[in-house]
PyMOL Python script that loads the backbone (N, CA, C, O; Angstrom):
from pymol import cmd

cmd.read_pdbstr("""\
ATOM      1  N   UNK A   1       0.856 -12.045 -10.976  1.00  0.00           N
ATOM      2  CA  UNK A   1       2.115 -11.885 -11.677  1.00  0.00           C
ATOM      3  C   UNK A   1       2.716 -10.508 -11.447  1.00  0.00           C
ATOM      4  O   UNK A   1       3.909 -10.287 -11.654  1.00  0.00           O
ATOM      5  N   UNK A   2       1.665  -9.377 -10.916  1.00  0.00           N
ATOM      6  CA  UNK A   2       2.450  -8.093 -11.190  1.00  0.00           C
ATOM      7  C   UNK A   2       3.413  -8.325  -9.765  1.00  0.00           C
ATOM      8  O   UNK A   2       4.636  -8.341  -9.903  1.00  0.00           O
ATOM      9  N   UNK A   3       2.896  -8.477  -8.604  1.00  0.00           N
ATOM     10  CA  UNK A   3       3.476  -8.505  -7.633  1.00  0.00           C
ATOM     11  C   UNK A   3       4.791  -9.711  -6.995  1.00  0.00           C
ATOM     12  O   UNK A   3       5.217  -9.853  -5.849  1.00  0.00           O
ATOM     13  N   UNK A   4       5.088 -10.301  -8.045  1.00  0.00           N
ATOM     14  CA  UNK A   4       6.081 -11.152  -8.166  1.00  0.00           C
ATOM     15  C   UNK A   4       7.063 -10.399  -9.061  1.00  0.00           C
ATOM     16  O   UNK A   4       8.218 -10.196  -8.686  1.00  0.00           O
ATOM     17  N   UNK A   5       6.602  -9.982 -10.253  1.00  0.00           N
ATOM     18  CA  UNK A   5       7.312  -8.966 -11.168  1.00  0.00           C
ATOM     19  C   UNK A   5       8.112  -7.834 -10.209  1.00  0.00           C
ATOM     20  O   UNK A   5       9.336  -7.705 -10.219  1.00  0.00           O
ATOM     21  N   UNK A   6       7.005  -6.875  -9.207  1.00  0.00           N
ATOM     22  CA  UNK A   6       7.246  -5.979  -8.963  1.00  0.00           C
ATOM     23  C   UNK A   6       8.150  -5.728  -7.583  1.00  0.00           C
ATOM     24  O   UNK A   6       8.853  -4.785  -7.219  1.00  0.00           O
ATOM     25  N   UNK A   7       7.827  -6.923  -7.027  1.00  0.00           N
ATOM     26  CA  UNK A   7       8.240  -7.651  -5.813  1.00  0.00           C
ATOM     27  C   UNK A   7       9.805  -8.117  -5.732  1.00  0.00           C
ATOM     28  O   UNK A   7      10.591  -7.982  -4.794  1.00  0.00           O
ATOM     29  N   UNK A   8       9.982  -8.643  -6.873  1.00  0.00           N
ATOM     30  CA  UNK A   8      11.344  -9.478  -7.291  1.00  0.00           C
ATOM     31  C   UNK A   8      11.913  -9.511  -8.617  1.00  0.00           C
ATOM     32  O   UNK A   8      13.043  -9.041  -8.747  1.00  0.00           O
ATOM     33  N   UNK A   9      11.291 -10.010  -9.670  1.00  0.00           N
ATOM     34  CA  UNK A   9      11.874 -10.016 -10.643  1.00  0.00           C
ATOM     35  C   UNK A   9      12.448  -8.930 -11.236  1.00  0.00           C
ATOM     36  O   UNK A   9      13.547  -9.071 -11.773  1.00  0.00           O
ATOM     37  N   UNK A  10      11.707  -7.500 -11.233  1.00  0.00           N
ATOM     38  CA  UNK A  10      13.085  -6.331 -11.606  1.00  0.00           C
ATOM     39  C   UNK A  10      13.666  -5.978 -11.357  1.00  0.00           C
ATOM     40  O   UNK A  10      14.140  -5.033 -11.987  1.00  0.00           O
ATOM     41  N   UNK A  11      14.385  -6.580  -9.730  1.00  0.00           N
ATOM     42  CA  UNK A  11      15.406  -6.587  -9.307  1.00  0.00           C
ATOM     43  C   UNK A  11      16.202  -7.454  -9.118  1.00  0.00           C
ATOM     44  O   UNK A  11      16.751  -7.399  -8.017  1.00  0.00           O
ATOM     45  N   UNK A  12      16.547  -8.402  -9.887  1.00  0.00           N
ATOM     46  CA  UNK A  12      17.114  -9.247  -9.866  1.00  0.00           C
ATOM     47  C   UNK A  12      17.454  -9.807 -11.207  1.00  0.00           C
ATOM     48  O   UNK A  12      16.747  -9.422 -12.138  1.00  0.00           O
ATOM     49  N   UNK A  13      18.542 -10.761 -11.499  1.00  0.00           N
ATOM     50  CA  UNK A  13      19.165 -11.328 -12.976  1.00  0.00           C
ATOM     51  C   UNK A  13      19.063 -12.851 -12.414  1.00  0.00           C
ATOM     52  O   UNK A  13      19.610 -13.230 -11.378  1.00  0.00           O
ATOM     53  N   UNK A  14      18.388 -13.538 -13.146  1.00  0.00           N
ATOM     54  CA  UNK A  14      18.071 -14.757 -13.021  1.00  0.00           C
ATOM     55  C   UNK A  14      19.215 -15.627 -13.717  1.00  0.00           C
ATOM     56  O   UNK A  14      19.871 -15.066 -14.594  1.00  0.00           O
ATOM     57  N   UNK A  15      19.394 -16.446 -13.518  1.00  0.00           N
ATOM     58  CA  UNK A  15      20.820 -16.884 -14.041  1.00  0.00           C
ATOM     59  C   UNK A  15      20.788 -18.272 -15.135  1.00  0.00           C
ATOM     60  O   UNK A  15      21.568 -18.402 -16.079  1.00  0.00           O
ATOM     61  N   UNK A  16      19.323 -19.589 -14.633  1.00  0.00           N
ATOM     62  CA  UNK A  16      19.201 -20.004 -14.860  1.00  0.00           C
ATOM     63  C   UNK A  16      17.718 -20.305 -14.526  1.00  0.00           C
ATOM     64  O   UNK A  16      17.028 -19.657 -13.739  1.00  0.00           O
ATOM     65  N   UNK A  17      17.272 -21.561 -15.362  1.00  0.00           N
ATOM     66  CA  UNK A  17      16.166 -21.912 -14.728  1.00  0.00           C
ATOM     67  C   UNK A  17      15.068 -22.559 -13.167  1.00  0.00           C
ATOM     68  O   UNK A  17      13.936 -22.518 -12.687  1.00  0.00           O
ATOM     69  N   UNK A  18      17.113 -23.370 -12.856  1.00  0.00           N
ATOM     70  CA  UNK A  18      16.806 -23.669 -11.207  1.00  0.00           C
ATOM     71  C   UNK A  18      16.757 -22.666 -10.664  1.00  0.00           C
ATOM     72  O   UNK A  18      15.760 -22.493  -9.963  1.00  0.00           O
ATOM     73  N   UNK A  19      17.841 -21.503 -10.736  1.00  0.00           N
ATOM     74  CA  UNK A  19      17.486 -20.471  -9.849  1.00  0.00           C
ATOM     75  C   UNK A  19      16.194 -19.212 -10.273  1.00  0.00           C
ATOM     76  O   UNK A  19      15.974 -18.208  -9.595  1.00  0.00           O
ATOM     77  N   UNK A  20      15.724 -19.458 -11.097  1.00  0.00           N
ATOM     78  CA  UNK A  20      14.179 -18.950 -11.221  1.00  0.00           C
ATOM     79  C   UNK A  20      13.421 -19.505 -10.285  1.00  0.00           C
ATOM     80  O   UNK A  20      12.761 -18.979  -9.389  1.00  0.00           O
ATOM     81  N   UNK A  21      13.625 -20.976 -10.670  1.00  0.00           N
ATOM     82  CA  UNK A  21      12.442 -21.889  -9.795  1.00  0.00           C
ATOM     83  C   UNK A  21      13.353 -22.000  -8.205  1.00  0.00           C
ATOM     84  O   UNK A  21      13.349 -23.198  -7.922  1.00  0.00           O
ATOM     85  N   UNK A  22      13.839 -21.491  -7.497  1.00  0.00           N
ATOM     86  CA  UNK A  22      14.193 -21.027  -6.239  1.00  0.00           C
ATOM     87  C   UNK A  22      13.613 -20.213  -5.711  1.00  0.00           C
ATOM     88  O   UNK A  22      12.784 -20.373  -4.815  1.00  0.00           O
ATOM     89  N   UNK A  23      14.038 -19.020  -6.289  1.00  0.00           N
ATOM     90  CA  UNK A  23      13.643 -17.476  -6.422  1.00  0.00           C
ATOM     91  C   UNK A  23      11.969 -17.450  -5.882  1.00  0.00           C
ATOM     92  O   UNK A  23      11.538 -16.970  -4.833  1.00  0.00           O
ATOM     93  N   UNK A  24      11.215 -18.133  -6.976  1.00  0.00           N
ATOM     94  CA  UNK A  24       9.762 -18.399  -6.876  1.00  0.00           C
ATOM     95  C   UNK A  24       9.505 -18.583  -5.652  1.00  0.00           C
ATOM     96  O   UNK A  24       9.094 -17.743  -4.851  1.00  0.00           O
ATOM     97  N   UNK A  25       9.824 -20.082  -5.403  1.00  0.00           N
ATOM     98  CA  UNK A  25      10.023 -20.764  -3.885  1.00  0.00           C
ATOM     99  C   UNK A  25      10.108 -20.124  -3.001  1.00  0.00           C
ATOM    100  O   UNK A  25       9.391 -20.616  -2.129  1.00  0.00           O
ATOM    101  N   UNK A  26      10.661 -19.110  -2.598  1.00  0.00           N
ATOM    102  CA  UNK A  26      10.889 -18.352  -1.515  1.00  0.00           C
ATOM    103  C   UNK A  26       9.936 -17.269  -1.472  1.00  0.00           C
ATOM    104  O   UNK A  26       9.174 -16.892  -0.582  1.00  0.00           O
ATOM    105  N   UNK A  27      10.152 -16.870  -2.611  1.00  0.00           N
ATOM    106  CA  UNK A  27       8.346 -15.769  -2.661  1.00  0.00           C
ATOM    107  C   UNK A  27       7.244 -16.363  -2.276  1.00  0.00           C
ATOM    108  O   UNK A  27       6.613 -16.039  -1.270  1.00  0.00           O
ATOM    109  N   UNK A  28       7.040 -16.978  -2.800  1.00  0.00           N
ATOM    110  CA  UNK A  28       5.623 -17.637  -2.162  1.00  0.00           C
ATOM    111  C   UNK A  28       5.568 -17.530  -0.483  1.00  0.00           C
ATOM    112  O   UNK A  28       4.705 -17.070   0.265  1.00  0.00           O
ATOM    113  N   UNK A  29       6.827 -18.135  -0.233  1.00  0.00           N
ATOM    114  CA  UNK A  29       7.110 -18.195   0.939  1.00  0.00           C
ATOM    115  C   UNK A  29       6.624 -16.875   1.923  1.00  0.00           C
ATOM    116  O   UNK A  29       5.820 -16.742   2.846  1.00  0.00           O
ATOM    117  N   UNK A  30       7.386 -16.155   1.340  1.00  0.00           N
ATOM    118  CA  UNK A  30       7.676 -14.491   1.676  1.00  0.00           C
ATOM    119  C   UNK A  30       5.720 -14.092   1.594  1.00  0.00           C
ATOM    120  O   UNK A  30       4.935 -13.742   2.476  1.00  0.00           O
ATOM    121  N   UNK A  31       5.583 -14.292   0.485  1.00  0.00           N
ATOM    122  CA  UNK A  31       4.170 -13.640   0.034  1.00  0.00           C
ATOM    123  C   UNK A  31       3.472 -14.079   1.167  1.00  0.00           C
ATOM    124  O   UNK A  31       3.057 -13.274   2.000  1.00  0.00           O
ATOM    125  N   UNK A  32       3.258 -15.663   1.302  1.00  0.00           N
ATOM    126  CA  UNK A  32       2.347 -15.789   2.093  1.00  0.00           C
ATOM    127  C   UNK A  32       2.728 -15.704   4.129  1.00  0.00           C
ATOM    128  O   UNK A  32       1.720 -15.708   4.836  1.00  0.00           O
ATOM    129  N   UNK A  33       3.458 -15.670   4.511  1.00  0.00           N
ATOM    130  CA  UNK A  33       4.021 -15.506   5.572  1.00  0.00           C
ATOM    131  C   UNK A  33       4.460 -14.606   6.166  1.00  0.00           C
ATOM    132  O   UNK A  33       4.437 -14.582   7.396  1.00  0.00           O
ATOM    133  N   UNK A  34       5.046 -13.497   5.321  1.00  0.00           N
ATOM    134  CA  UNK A  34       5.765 -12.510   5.516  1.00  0.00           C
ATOM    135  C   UNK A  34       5.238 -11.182   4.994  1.00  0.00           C
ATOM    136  O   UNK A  34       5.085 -10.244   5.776  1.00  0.00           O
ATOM    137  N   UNK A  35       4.974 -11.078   3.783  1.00  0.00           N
ATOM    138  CA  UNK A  35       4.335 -10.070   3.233  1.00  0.00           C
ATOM    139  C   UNK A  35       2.727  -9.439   3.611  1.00  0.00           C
ATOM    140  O   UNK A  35       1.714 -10.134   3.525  1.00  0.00           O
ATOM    141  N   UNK A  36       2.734  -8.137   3.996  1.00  0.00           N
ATOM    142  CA  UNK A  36       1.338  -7.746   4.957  1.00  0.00           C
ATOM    143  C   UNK A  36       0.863  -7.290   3.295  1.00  0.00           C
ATOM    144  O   UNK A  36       1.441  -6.986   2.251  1.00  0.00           O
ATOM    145  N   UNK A  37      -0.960  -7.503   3.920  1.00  0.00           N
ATOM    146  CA  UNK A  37      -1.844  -7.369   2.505  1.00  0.00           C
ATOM    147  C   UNK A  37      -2.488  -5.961   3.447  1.00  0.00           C
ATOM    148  O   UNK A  37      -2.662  -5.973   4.666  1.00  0.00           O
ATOM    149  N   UNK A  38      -2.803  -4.665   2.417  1.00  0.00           N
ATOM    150  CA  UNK A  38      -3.855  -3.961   2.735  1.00  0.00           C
ATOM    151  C   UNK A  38      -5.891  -5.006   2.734  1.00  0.00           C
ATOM    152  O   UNK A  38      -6.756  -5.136   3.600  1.00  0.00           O
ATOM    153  N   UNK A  39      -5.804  -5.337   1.700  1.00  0.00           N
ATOM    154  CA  UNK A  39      -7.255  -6.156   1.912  1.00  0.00           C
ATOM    155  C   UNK A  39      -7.227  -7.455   3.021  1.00  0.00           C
ATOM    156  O   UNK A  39      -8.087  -8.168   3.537  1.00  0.00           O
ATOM    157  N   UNK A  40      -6.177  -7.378   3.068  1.00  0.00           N
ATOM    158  CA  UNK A  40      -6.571  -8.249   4.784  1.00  0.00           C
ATOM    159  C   UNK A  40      -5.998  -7.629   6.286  1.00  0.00           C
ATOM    160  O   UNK A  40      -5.257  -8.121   7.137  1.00  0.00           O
ATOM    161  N   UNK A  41      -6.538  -6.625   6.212  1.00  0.00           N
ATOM    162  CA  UNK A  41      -6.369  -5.286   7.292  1.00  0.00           C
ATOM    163  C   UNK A  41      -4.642  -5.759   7.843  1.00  0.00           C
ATOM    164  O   UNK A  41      -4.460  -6.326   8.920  1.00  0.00           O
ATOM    165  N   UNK A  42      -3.638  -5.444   7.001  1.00  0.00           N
ATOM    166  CA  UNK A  42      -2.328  -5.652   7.028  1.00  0.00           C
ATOM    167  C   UNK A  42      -1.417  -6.422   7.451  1.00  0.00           C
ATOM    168  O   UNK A  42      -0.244  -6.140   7.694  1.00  0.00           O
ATOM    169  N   UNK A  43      -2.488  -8.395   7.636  1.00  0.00           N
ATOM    170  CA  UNK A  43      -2.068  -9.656   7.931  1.00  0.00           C
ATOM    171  C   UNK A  43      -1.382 -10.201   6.559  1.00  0.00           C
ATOM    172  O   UNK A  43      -1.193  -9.479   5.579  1.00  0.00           O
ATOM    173  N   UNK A  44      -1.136 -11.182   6.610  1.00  0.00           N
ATOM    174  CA  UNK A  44      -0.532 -12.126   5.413  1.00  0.00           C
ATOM    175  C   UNK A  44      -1.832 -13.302   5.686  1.00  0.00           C
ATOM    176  O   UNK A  44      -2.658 -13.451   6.586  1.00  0.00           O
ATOM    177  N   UNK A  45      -1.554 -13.951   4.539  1.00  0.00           N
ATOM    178  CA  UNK A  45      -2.422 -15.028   3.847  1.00  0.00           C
ATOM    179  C   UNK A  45      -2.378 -16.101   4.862  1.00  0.00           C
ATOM    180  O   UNK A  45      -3.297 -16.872   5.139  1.00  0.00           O
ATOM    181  N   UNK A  46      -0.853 -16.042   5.533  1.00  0.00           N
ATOM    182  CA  UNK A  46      -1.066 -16.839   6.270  1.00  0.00           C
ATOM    183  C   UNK A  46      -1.063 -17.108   7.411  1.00  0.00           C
ATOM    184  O   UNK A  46      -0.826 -18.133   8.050  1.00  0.00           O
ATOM    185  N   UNK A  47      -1.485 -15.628   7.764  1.00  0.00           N
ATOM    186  CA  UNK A  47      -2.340 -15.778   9.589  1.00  0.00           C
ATOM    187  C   UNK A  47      -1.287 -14.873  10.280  1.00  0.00           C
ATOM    188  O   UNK A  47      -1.900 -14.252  11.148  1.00  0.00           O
ATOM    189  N   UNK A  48       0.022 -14.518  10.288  1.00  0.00           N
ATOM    190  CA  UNK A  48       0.625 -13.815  10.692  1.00  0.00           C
ATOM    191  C   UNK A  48       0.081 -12.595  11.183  1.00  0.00           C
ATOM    192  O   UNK A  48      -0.183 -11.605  10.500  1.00  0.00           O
ATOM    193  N   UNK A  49      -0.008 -12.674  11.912  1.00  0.00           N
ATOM    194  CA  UNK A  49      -0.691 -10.858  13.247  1.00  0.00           C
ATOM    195  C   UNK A  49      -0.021 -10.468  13.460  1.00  0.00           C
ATOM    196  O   UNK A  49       0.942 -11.059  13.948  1.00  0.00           O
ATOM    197  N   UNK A  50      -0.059  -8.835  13.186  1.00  0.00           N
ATOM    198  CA  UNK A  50       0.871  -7.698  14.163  1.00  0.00           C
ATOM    199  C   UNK A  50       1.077  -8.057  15.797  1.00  0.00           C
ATOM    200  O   UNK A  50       0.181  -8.492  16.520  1.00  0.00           O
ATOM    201  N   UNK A  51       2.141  -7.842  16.117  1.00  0.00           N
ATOM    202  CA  UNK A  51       2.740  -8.323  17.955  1.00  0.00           C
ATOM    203  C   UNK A  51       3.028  -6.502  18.540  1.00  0.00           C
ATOM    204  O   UNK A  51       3.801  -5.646  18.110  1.00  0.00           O
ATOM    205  N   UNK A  52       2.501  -6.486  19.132  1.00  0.00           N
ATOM    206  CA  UNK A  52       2.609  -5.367  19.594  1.00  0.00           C
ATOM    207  C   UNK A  52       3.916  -5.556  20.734  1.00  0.00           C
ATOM    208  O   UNK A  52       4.174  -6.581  21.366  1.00  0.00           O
ATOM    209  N   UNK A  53       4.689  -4.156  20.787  1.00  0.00           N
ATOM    210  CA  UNK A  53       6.102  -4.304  21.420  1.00  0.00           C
ATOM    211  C   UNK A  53       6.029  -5.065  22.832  1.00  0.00           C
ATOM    212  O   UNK A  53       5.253  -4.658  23.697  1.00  0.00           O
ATOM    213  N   UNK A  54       6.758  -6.047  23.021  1.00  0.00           N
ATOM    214  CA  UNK A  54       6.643  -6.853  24.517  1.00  0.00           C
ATOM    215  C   UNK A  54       6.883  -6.060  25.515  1.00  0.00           C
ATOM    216  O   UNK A  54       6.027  -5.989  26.397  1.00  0.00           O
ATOM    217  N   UNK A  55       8.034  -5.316  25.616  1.00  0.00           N
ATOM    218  CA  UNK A  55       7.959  -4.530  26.777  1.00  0.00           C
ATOM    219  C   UNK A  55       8.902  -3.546  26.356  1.00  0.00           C
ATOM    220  O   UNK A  55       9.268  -3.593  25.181  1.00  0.00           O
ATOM    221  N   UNK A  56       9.627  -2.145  27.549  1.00  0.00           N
ATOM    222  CA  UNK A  56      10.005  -1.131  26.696  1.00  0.00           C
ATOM    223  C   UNK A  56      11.463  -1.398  26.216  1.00  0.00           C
ATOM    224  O   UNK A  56      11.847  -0.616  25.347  1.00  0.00           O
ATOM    225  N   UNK A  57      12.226  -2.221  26.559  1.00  0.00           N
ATOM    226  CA  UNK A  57      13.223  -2.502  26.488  1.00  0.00           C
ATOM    227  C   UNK A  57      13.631  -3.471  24.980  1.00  0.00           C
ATOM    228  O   UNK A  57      14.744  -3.339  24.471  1.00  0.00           O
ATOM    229  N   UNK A  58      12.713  -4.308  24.455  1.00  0.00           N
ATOM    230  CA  UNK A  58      12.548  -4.631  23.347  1.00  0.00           C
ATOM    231  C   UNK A  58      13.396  -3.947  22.387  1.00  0.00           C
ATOM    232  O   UNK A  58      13.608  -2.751  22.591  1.00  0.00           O
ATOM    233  N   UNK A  59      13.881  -4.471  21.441  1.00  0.00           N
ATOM    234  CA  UNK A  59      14.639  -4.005  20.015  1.00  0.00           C
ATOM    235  C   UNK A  59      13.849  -4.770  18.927  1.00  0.00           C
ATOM    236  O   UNK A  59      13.709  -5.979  18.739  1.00  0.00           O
ATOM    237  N   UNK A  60      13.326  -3.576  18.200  1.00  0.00           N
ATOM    238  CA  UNK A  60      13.085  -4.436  16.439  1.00  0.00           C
ATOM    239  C   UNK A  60      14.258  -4.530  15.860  1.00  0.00           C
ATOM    240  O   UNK A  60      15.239  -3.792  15.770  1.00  0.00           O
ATOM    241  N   UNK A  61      13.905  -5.840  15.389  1.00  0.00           N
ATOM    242  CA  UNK A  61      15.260  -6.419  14.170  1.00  0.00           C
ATOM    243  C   UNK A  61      14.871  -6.901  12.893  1.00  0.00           C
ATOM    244  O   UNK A  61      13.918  -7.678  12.832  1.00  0.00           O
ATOM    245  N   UNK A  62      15.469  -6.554  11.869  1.00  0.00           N
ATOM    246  CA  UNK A  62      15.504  -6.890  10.537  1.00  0.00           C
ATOM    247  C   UNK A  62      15.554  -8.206  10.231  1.00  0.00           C
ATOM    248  O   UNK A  62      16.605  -8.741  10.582  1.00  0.00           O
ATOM    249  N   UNK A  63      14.590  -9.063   9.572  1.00  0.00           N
ATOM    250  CA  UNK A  63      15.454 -10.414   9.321  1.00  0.00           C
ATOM    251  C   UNK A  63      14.957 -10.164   7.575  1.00  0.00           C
ATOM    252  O   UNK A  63      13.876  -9.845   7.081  1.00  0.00           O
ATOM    253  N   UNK A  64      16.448 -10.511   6.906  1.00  0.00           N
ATOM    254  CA  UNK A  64      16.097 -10.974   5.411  1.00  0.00           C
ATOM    255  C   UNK A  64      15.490 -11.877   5.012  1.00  0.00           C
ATOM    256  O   UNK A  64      15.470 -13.077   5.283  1.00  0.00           O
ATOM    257  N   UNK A  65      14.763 -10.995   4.054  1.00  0.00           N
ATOM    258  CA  UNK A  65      14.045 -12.284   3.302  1.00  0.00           C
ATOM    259  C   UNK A  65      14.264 -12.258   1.736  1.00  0.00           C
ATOM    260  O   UNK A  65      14.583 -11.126   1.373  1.00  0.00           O
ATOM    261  N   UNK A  66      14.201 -12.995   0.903  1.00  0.00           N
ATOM    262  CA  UNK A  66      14.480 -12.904  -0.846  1.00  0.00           C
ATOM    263  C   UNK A  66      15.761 -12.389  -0.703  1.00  0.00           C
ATOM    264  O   UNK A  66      15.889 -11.355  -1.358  1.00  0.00           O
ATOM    265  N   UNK A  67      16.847 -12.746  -0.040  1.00  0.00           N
ATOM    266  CA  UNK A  67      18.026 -12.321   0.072  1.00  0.00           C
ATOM    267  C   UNK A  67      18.645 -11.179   0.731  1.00  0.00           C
ATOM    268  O   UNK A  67      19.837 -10.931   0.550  1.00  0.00           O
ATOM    269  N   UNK A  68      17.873 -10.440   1.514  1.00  0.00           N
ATOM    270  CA  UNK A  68      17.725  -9.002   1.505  1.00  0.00           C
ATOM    271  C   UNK A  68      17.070  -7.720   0.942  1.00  0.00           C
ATOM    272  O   UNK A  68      17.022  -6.539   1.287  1.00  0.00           O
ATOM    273  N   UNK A  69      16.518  -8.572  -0.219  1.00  0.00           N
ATOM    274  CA  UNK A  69      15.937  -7.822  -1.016  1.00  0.00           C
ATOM    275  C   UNK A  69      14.377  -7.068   0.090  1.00  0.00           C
ATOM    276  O   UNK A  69      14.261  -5.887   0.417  1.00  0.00           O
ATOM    277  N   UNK A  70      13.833  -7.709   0.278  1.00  0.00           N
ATOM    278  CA  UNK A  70      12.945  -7.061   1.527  1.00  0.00           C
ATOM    279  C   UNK A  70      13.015  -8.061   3.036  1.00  0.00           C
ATOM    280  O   UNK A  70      13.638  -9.122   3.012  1.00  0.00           O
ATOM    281  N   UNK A  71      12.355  -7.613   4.228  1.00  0.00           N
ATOM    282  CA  UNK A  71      12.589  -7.710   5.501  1.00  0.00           C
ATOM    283  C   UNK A  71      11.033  -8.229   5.769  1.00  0.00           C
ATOM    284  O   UNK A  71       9.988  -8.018   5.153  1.00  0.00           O
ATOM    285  N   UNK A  72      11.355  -9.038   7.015  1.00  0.00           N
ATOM    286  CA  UNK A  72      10.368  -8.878   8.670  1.00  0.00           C
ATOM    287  C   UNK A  72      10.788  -8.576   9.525  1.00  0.00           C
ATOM    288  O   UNK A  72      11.894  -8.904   9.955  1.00  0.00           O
ATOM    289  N   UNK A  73       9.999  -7.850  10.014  1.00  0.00           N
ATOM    290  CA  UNK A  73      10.428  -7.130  11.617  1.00  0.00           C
ATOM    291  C   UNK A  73       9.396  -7.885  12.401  1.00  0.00           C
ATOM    292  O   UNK A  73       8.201  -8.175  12.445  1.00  0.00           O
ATOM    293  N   UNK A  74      10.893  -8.077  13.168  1.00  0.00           N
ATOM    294  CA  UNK A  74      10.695  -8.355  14.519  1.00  0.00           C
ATOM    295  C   UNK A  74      10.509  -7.808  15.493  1.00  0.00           C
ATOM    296  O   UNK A  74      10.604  -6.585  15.391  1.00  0.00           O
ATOM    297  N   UNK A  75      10.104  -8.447  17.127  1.00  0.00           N
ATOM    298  CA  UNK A  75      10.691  -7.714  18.655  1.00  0.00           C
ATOM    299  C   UNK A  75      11.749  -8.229  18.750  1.00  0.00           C
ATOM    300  O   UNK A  75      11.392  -9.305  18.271  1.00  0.00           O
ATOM    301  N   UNK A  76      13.244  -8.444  19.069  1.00  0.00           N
ATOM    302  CA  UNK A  76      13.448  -9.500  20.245  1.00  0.00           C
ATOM    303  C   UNK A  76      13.628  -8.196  21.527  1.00  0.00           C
ATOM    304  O   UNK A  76      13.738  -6.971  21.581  1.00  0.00           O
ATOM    305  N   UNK A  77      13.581  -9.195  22.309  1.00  0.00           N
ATOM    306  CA  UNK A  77      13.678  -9.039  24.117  1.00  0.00           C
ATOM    307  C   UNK A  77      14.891  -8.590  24.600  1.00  0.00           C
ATOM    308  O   UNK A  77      15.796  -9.020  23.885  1.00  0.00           O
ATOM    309  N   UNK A  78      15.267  -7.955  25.446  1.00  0.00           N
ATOM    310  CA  UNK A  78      16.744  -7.534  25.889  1.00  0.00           C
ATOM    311  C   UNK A  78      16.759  -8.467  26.498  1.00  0.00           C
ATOM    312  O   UNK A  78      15.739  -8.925  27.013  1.00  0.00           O
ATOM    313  N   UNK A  79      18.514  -9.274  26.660  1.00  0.00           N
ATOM    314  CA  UNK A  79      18.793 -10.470  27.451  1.00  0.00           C
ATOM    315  C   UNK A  79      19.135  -9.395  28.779  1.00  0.00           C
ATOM    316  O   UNK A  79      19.471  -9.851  29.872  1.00  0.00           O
TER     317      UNK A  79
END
""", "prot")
cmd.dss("prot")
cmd.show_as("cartoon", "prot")
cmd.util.cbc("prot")
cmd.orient("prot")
């Protein structure tokens, strides 16, 4: 609970109860997919591995997640 609290809920105004139970939905999401754990040498729950840069030309990019509220970084590739 703290890290859902601390993660999302004090930043944010919940409006109703569907959009609580959204909100949730996507954390989980986030938590387990997206979000790096120190006790699992800085993977997610759900298998996600650090990618080391493809080559030098590469750009990291931001993608939102919880609205913007936090990110994954990416590589992509120069076309």
């Amino acid at each position: 609970m703290g890290s859902v609290r601390n993660d999302l809920l004090d930043h944010v105004i919940i409006f109703n109860e569907r959009h609580l139970l959204m909100l949730l939905k996507d954390y989980i999401d986030y938590y387990h997919h997206d979000r790096t754990h120190y006790n699992l040498e800085k993977e997610t729950p759900g298998g996600r591995h650090i990618r080391p840069k493809p080559n030098s030309s590469a750009k990291l990019i931001a993608l939102p997640r919880l609205g913007g509220l936090h990110h994954r970084y990416a590589w992509k590739s120069a076309a």
